[in-house]
C-alpha positions in Angstrom: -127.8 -25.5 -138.5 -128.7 -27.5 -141.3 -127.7 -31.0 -140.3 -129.8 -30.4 -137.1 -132.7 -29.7 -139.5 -132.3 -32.6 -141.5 -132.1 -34.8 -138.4 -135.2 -33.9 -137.2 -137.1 -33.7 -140.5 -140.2 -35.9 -141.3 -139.9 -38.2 -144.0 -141.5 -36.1 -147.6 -140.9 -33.0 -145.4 -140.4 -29.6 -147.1 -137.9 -27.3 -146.9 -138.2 -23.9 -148.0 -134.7 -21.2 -148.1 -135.3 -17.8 -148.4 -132.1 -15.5 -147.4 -128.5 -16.6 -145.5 -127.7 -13.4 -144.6 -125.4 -15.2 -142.0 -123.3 -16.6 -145.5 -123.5 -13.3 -147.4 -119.9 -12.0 -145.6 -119.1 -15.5 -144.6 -114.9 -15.9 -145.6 -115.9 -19.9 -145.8 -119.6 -20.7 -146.2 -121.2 -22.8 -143.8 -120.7 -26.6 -145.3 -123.8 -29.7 -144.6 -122.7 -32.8 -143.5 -125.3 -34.8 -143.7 -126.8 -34.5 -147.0 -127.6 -38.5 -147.3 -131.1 -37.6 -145.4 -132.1 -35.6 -147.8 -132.2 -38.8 -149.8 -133.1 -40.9 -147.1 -136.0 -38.8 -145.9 -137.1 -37.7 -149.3 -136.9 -34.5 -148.1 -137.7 -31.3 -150.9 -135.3 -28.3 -150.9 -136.8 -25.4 -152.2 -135.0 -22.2 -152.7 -137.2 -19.1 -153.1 -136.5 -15.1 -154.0 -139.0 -12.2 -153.2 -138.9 -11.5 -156.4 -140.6 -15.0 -157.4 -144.0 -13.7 -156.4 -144.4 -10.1 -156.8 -147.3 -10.2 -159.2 -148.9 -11.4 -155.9 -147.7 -8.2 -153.8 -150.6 -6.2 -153.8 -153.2 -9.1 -152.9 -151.2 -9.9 -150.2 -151.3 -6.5 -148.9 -155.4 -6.3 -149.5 -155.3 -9.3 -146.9 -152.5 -8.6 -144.7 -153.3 -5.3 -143.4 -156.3 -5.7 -142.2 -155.0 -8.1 -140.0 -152.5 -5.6 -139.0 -154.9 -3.2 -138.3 -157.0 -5.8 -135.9 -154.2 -6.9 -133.7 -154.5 -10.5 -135.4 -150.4 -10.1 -137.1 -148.0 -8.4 -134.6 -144.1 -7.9 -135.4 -141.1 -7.7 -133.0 -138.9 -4.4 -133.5 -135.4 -4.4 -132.2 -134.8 -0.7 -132.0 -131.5 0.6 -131.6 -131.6 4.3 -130.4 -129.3 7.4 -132.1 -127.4 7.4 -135.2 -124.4 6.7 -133.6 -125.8 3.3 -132.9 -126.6 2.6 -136.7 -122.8 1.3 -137.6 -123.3 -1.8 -134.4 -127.1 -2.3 -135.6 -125.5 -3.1 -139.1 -123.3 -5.4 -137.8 -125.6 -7.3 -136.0 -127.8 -7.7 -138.9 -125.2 -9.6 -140.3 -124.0 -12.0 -136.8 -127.9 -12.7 -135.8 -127.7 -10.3 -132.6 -131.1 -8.7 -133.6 -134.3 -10.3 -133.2 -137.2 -9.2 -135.8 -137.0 -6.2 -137.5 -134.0 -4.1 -137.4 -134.7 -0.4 -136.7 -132.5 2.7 -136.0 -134.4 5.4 -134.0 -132.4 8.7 -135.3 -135.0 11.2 -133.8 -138.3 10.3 -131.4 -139.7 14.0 -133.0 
C-alpha cells in the first residue's frame, strides 16, 4: 500500500505511521518498492507510539468529549454478536475485515 502512497504524495508531504497491525503476524513483512520518491518528493516519514504523548491524555479528553457528547465526533462500531463469535472477530482484526472499532457483544442485558 505504500508505493501507491508515495506515488501519489505531494512534494514536502508528511507521512505519519502509527500501528501495522496487518505486519504484526505477517511470515514475510510487506517490502516498498519505491522508496526513491521519498527522496525525490522530499517526502517526511514519521513513526509515532501512543505512548509518545500521554502527558497530553487528559487534555485531550477535556476537549474531545464534549464533542462526543454534541454529536460533532461520531465512531463506526463493527459489532460482532455472542462469544462464540469473539475467536473470527479476532481474526479479522488482524486480515482488515473489520471496519472501526472492533466490538464483541457477549450479552445485550
Amino acid at each position: 500500500m505504500l508505493d501507491a502512497v508515495l506515488l501519489n504524495m505531494r512534494v514536502h508531504g508528511r507521512i505519519a505511521a502509527c500501528g501495522m497491525i496487518s505486519q504484526y503476524n505477517a511470515d514475510k513483512p510487506e517490502g516498498v518498492s519505491n522508496l526513491m520518491n521519498i527522496v525525490y518528493k522530499r517526502v517526511r516519514v514519521e513513526g509515532f507510539l501512543v505512548l509518545d504523548y500521554l502527558q497530553q491524555y487528559s487534555k485531550f479528553l477535556d476537549t474531545v468529549i464534549p464533542y462526543i457528547k454534541e454529536g460533532k465526533i461520531t465512531y463506526v462500531e463493527d459489532i460482532a454478536e455472542g462469544l462464540e463469535s469473539g475467536p473470527a472477530a479476532l481474526v479479522g482484526l488482524f486480515n482488515g475485515r473489520n471496519v472501526g472499532k472492533q466490538v464483541v457483544a457477549v450479552s445485550r442485558e
